[in-house]
C-alpha positions as a printed NumPy array, in Angstrom:
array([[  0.   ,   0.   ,   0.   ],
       [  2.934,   2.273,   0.975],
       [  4.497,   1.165,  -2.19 ],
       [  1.564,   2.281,  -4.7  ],
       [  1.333,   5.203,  -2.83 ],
       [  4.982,   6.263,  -3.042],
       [  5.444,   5.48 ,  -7.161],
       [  2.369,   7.582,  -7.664],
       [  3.388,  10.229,  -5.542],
       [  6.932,   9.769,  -7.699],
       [  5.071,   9.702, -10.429],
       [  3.093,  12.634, -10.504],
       [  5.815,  14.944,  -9.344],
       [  8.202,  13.689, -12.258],
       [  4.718,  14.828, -14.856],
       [  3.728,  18.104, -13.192],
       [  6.457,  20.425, -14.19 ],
       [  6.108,  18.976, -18.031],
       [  2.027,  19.432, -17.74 ],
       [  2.506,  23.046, -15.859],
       [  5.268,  23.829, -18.522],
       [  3.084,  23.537, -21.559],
       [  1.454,  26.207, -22.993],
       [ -0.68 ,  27.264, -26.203],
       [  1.258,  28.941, -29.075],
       [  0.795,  30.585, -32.   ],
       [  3.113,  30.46 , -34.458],
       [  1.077,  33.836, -36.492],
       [  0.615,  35.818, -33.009],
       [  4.438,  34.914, -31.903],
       [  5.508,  36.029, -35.419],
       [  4.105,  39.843, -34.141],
       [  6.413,  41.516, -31.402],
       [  4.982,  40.691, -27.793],
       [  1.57 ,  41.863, -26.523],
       [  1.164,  44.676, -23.958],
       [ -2.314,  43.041, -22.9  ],
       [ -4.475,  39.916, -24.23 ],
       [ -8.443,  39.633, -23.687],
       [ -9.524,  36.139, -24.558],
       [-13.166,  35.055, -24.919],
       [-14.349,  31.441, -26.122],
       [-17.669,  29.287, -26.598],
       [-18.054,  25.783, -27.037],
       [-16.463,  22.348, -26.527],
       [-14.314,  20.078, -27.457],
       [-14.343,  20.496, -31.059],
       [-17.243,  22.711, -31.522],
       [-16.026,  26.037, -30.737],
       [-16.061,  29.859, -30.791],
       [-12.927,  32.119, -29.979],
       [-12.016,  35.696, -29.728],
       [ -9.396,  37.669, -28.471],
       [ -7.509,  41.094, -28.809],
       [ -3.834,  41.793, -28.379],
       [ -3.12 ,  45.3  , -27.443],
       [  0.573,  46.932, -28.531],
       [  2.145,  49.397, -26.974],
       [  4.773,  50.429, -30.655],
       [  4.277,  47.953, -33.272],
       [  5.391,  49.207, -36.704],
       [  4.946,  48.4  , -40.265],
       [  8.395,  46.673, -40.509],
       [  7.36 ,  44.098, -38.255],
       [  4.174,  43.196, -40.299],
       [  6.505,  43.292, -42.973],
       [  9.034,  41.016, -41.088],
       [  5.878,  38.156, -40.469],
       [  5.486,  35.428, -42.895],
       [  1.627,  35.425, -42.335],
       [  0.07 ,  38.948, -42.439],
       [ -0.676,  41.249, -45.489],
       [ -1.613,  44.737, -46.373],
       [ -5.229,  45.318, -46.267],
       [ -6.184,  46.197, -50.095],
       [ -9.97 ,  47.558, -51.023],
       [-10.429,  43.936, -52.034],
       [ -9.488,  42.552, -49.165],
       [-12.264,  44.564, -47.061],
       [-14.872,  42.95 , -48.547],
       [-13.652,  39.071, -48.275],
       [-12.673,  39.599, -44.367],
       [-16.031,  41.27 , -43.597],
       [-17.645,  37.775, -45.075],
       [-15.671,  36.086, -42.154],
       [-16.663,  38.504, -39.534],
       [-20.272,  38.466, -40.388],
       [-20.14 ,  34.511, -40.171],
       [-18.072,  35.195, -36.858],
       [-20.821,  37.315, -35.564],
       [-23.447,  34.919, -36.259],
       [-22.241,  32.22 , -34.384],
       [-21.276,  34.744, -31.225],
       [-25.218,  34.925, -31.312],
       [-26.146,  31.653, -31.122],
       [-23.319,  30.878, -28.538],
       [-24.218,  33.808, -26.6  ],
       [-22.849,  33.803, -22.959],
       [-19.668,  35.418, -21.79 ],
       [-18.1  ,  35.555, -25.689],
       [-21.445,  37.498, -26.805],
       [-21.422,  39.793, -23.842],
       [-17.69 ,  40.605, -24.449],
       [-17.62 ,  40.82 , -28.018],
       [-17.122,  44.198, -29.339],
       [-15.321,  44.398, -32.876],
       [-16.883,  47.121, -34.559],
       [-16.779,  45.934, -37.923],
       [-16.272,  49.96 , -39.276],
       [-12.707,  49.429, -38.522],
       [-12.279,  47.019, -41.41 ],
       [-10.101,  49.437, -43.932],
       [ -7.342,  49.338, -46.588],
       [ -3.561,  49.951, -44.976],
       [ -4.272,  47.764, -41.639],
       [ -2.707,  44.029, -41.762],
       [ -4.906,  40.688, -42.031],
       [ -4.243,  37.222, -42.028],
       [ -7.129,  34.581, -42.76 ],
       [ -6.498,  30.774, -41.71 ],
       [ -8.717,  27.965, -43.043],
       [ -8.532,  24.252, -43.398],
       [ -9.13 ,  23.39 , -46.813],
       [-10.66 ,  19.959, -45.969],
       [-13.715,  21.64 , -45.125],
       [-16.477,  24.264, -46.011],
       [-15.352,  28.176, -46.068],
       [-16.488,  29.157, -43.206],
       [-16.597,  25.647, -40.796],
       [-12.938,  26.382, -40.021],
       [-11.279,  29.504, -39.56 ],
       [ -8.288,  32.086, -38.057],
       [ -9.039,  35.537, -38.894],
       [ -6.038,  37.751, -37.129],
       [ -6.797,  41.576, -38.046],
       [ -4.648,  43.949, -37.271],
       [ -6.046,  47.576, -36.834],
       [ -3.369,  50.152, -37.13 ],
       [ -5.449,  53.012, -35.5  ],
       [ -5.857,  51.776, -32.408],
       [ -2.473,  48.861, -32.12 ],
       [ -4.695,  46.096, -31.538],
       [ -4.83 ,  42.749, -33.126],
       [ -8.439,  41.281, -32.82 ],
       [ -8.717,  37.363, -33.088],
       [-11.631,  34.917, -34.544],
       [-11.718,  31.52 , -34.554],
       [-14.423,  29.536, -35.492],
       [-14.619,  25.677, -35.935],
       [-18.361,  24.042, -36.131]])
């Protein structure tokens, strides 16, 4: 009995500092200079779920857009094809409601050539069943998140 005891004792203090150690990253957010604040809001389960977050910046500049592999130069075209996403986005913060709907509060007016975008999707699916939108609003140095996967 002592025995059991002691190897899971061992046991579990040899796997809490990896567990405690690991944390989310990602590779398009870490590619950005780091984050004077981060707000993160999400809905859903498992697989099923909502996300959005903003990432304020204290200096960020053009050169370290420029600098990322992922993000691009907001172009009149682009306006149109990103506010698709966000109106999707904002349909499903309706129907998940709770603490994501109550602390949404992208104002989609924002949306404008010369800010910096990056859309991720999975390919394997429909348009809008799996997506990263990261948008970058150069009036205000934040980076607002959505991720949606139904």
């Amino acid at each position: 009995m002592f025995f059991k005891r002691f190897i899971i004792c061992f046991t579990l203090a040899l796997l809490l500092p990896i567990f405690s150690s690991c944390t989310f990253s990602d590779p398009i957010i870490d590619s950005l200079p780091r984050y004077t604040s981060k707000s993160f809001f999400t809905s859903g389960g498992f697989q099923d779920y909502t996300d959005y977050a903003k990432y304020t910046y204290d200096s960020i500049t053009v050169q370290d857009f420029e600098a990322s592999e992922f993000f691009r130069t907001v172009t009149y075209a682009d306006v149109e094809e990103i506010l698709l996403y966000i109106d999707n986005f904002e349909e499903w913060v309706q129907i998940t409601g709770g603490k994501l709907q109550a602390n949404y509060d992208f104002d989609k007016s924002v949306v404008s050539k010369g800010d910096f975008f990056y859309i991720k999707t999975k390919d394997t699916y429909g348009k809008y069943d799996d997506y990263t939108v990261y948008y970058f609003d150069v009036d205000v140095l934040t980076l607002y998140y959505f991720h949606n996967n139904i």
